[in-house]
Backbone bond lengths (Angstrom), bond angles and torsions (degrees), N, CA, C in turn:
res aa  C-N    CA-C-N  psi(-1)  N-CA   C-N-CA  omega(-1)  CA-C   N-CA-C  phi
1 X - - - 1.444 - - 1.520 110.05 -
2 X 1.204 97.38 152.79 1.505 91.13 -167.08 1.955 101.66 -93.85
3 X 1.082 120.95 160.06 1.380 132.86 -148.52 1.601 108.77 -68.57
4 X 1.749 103.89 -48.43 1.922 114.83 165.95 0.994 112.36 -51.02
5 X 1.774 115.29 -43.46 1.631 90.22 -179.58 1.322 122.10 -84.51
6 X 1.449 119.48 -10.05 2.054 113.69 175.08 1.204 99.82 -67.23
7 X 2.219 133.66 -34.13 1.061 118.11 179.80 1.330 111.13 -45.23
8 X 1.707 106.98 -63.31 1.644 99.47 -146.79 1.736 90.95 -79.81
9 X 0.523 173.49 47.11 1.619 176.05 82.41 1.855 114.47 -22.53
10 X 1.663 86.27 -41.78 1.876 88.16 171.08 1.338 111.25 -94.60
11 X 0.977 127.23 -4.39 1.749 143.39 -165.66 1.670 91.37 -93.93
12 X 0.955 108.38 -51.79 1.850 127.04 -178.28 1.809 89.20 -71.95
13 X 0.911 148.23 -72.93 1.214 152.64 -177.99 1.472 101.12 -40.22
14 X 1.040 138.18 -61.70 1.690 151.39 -166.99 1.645 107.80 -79.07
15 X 1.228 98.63 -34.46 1.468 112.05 158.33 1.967 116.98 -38.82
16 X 1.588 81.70 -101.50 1.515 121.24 171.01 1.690 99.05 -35.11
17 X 1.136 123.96 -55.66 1.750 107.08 168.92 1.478 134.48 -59.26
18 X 1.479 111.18 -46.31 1.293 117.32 -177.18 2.025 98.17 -76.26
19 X 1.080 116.41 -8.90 1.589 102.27 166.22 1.183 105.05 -98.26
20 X 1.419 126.75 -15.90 1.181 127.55 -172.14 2.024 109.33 -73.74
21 X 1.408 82.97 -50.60 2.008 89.05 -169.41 1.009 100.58 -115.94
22 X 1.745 139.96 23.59 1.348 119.50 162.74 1.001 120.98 -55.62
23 X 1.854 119.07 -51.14 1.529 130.43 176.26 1.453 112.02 -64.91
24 X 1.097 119.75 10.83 1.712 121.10 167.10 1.486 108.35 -89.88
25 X 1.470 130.20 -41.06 0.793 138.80 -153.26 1.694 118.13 -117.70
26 X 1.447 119.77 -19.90 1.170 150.31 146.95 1.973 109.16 -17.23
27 X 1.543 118.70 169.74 0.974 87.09 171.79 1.965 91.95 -111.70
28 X 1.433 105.25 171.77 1.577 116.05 176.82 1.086 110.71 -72.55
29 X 1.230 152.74 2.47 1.121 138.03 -176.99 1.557 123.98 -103.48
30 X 1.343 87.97 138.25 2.403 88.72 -148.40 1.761 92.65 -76.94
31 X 1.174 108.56 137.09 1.490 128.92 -168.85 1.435 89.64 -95.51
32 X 1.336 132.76 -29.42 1.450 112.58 169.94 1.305 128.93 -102.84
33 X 1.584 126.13 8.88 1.033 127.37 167.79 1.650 119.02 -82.86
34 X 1.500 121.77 139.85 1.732 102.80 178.65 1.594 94.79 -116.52
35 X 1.191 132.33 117.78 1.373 127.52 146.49 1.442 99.52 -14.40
36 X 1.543 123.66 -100.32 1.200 127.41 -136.37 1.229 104.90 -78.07
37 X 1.131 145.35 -3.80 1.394 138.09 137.19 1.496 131.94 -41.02
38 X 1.402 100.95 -48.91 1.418 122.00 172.29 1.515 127.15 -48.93
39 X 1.339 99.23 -39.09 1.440 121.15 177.70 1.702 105.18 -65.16
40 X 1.703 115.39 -45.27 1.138 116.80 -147.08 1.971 86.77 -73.22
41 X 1.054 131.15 -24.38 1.276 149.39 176.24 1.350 126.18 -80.48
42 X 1.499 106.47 36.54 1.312 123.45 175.76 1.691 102.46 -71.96
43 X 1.775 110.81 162.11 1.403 140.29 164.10 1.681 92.57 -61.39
44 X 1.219 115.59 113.19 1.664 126.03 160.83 1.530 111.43 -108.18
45 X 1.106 126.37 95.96 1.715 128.13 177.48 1.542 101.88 -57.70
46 X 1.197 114.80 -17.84 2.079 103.10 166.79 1.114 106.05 -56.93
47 X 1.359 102.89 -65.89 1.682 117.76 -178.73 1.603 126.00 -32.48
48 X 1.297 90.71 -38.49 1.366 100.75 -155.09 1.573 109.82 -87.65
49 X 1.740 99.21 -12.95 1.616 125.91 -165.59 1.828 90.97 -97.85
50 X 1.303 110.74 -33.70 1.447 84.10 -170.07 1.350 87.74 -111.79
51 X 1.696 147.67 48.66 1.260 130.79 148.20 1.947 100.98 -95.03
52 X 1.427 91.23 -35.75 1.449 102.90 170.75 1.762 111.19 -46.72
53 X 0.874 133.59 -58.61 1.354 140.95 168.46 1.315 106.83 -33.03
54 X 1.384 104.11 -69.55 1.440 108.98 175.65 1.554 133.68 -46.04
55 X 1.490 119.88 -15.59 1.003 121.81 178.65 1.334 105.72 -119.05
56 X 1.000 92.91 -4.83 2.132 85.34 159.74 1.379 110.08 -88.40
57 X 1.237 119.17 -17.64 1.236 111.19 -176.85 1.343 122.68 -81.16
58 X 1.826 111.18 -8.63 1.060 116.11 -178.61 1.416 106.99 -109.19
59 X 1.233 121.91 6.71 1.952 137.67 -155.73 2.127 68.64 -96.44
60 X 0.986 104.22 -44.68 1.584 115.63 -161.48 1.353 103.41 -64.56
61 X 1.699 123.99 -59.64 1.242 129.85 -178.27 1.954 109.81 -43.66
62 X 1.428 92.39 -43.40 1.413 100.15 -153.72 1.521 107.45 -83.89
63 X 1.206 107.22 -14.42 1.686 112.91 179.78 1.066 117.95 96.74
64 X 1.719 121.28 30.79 1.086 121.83 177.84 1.900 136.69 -113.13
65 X 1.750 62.45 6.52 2.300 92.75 167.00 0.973 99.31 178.34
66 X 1.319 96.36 147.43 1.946 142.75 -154.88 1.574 80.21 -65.73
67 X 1.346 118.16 152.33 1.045 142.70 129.09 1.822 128.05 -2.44
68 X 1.491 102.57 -75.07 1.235 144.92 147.44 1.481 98.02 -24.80
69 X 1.411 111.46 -85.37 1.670 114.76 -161.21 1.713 103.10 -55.74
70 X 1.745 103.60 -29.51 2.039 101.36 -173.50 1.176 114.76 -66.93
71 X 1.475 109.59 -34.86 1.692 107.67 -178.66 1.435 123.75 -88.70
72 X 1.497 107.91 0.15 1.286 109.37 163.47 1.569 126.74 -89.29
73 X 1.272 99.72 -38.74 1.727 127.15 172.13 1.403 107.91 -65.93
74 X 1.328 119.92 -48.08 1.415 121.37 177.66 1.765 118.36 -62.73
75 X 1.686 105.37 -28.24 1.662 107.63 -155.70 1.476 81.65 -90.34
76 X 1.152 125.90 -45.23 1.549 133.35 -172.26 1.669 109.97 -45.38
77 X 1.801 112.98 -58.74 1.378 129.68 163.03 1.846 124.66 -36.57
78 X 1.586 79.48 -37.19 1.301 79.51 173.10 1.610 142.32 -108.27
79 X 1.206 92.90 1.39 1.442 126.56 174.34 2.114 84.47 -67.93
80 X 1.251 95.64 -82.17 1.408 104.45 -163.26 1.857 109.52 -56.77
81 X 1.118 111.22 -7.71 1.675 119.56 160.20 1.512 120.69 -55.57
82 X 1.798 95.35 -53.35 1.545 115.61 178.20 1.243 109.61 -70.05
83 X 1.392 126.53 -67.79 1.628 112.98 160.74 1.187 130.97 -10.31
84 X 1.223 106.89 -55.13 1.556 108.81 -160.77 1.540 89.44 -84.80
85 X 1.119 140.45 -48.18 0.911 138.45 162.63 1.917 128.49 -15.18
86 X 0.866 66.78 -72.69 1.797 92.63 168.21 1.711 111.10 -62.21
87 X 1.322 110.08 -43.74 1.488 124.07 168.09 1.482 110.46 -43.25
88 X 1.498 107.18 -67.96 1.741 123.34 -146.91 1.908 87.68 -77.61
89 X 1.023 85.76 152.29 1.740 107.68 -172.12 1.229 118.99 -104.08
90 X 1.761 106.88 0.42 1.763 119.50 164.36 1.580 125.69 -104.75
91 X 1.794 103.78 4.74 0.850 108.63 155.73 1.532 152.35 -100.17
């Protein structure tokens, strides 16, 4: 064999391993996850009560419920907005 090709053959070999078992040997801990970020990105049922609103209001724009059905769905949404409101202890 001629000598260039055993180079690139071990180069390809040294290659193909270090992509192969870097992540074996690497450490586990995710460089893009942040704990304390994560936290700040909690489930908020306010939130979640007045995005709901928000898309009835556009279910409404678009013609996809009566009038009727928005102001019932909406007063209801928001009933349970204020609750929770009144509920949560950071507000």
């Amino acid at each position: 064999m001629e000598p260039i090709l055993v180079l690139c053959t071990v180069i390809s070999l040294i290659i193909a391993l270090w992509v192969g078992y870097r992540p074996l040997i690497s450490s586990n801990e995710n460089k893009y996850y942040n704990q304390e970020e994560q936290k700040a990105h909690r489930f908020d049922p306010k939130v979640a009560l007045l995005e709901a609103i928000a898309e009835l209001e556009q279910d409404c724009k678009l013609g996809h419920l009566s009038k009727e059905e928005f102001e019932r769905l909406s007063l209801e949404y928001k009933r349970e907005y204020l609750n929770a409101k009144k509920a949560s202890p950071e507000s």
